[in-house]
C-alpha positions in Angstrom: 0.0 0.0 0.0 0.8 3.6 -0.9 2.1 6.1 2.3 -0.8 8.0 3.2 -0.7 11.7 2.5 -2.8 13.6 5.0 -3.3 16.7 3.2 -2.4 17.2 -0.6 -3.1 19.1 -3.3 -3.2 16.6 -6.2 -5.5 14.2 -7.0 -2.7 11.6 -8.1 -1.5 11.1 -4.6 -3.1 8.8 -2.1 -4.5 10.4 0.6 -7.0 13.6 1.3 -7.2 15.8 -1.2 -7.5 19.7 -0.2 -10.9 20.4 -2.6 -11.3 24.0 -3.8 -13.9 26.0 -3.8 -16.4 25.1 -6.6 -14.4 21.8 -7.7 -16.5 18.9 -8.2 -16.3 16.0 -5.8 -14.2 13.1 -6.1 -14.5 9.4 -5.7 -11.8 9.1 -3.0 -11.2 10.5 0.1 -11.4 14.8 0.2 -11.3 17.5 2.7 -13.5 20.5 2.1 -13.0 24.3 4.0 -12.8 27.8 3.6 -9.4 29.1 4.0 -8.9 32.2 5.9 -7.2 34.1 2.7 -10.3 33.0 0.8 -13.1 33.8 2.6 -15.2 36.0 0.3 -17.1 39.2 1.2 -20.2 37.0 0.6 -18.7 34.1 2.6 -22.5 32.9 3.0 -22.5 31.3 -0.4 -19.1 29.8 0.3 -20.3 28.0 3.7 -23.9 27.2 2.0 -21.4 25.3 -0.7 -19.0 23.6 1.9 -22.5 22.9 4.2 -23.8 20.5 0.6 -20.4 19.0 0.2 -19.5 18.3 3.7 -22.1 15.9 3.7 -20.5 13.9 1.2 -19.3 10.4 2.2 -16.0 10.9 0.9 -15.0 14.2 2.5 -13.8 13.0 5.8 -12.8 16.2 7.0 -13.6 20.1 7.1 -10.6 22.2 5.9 -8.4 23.4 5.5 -9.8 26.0 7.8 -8.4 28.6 10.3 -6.5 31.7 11.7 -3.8 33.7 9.9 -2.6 37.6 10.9 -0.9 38.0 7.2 -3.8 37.2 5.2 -5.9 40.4 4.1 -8.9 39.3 5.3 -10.2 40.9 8.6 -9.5 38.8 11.5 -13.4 39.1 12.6 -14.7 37.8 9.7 -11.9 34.7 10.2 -13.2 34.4 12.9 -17.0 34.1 12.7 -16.4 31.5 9.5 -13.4 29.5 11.4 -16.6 28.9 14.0 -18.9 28.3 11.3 -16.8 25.8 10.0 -16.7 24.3 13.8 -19.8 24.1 14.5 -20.5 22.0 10.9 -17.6 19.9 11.9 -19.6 19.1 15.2 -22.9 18.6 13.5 -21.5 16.0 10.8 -18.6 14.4 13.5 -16.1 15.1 11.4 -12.3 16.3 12.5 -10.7 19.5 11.4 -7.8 20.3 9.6 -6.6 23.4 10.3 -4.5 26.3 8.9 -3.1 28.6 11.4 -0.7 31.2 11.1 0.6 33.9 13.9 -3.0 33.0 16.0 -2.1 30.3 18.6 -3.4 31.5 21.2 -6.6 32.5 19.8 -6.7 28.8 17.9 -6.5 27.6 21.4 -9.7 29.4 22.6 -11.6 28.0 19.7 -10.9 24.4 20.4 -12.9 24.7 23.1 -15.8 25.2 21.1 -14.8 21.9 19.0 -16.4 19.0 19.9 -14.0 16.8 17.0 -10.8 16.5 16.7 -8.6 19.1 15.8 -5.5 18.8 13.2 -2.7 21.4 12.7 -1.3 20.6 9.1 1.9 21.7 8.3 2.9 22.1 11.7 6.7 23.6 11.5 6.9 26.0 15.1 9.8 24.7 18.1 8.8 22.7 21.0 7.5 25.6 23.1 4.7 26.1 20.7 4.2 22.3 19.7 3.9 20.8 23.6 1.6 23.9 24.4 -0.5 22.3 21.9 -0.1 18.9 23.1 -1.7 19.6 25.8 -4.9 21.2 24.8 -5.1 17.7 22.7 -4.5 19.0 19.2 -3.4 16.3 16.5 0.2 16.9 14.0 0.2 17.2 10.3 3.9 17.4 9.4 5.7 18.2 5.8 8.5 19.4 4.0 9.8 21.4 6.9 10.3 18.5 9.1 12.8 17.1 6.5 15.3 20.0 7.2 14.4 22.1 10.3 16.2 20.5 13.3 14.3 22.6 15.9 11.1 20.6 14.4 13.0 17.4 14.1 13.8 17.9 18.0 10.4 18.3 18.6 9.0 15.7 16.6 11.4 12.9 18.8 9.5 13.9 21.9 6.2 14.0 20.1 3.5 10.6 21.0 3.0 8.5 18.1 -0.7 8.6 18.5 -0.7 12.3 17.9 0.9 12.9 14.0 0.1 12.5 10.3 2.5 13.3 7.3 1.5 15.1 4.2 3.0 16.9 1.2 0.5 19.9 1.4 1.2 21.9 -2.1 4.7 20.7 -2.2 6.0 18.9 -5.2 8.0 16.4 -3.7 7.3 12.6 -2.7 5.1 11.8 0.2 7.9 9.0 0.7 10.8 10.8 1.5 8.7 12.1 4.3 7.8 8.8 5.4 11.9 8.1 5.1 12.9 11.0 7.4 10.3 10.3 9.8 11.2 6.6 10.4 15.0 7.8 10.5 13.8 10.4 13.1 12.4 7.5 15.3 14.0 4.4 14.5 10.8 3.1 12.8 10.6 0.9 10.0 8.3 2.8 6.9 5.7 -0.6 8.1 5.7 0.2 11.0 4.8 4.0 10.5 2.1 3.0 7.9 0.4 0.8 10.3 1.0 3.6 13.4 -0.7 6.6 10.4 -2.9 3.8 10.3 -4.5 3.5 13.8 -4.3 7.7 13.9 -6.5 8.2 11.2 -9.5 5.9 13.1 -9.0 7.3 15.9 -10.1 10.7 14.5 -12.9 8.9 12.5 -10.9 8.6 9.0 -11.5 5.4 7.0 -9.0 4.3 4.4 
């Protein structure tokens, strides 16, 4: 079997695919959000769209969704459709994948209001950050960064195995050599780490 690749943005690769805004659903597995930097002036029409697809059986997730301070897109209006997106997430019992940029602390606040569970993808901040995190019971998505920042790599080592996934995000590079590094980082065989990604993925309700 293929290395699963948690959040991607082509439809070759196995995994969840990141669907856009207006694309048409697939027959394999799809996450569908609003991104903060897309959120339209008329975001209604965008969350009456994701509310129809969301219900989907293949979109096992709603995202990628979030917080982010460089985005020109006021952070009140992120705000009232990152909640939006929550509260549809709740409804349907479906986990989050979430973007979040500059806005832990606030993310933080919001999980409270989650009643699935919550994904960072592309996770790439030091330990401080990442174990703050941890506690409040957020779930890993890690990429390209982790295969040369060494401040994530340290992190990574300390990180619990039920608590990570590993995706390529809009990178064009090889889910595998991700899977590579990873099992390097923690003595794991690429098996192994399949079956671990595995076990993760149905313990947040994802079915592969």
């Amino acid at each position: 079997m293929a290395n699963f690749n948690f959040h991607h943005h082509f439809i070759k690769n196995f995994g969840i695919y990141n669907l856009n805004f207006g694309e048409p659903t697939l027959n394999s597995l799809f996450s569908a959000g609003i991104h903060p930097k897309e959120i339209l002036d008329d975001f209604e029409s965008q969350l009456s769209w994701l509310m129809k697809i969301a219900e989907n059986g293949n979109c096992c997730a709603i995202g990628e969704c979030g917080l982010d301070s460089l985005v020109d897109v006021n952070l009140e209006k992120q705000k009232e459709v990152f909640l939006r997106q929550i509260y549809l997430a709740n409804d349907l019992q479906k986990p989050l994948i979430i973007h979040c940029v500059r806005q832990f602390p606030e993310l933080i606040n919001f999980k409270k209001k989650a009643k699935v569970p919550m994904v960072i993808h592309g996770f790439n901040k030091k330990s401080t950050v990442g174990n703050e995190l941890l506690k409040k019971g957020f779930y890993f998505s890690f990429g390209k960064s982790l295969l040369q920042n060494v401040d994530l790599q340290d992190f990574f080592k300390t990180i619990p195995l039920d608590k990570f996934f590993l995706e390529t995000d809009a990178a064009e590079i090889e889910i595998d050599l991700i899977y590579q590094k990873i099992a390097q980082i923690r003595g794991l065989s690429i098996e192994k780490l399949d079956e671990i990604i595995i076990e993760n993925l149905q313990k947040i309700a994802i079915n592969i």
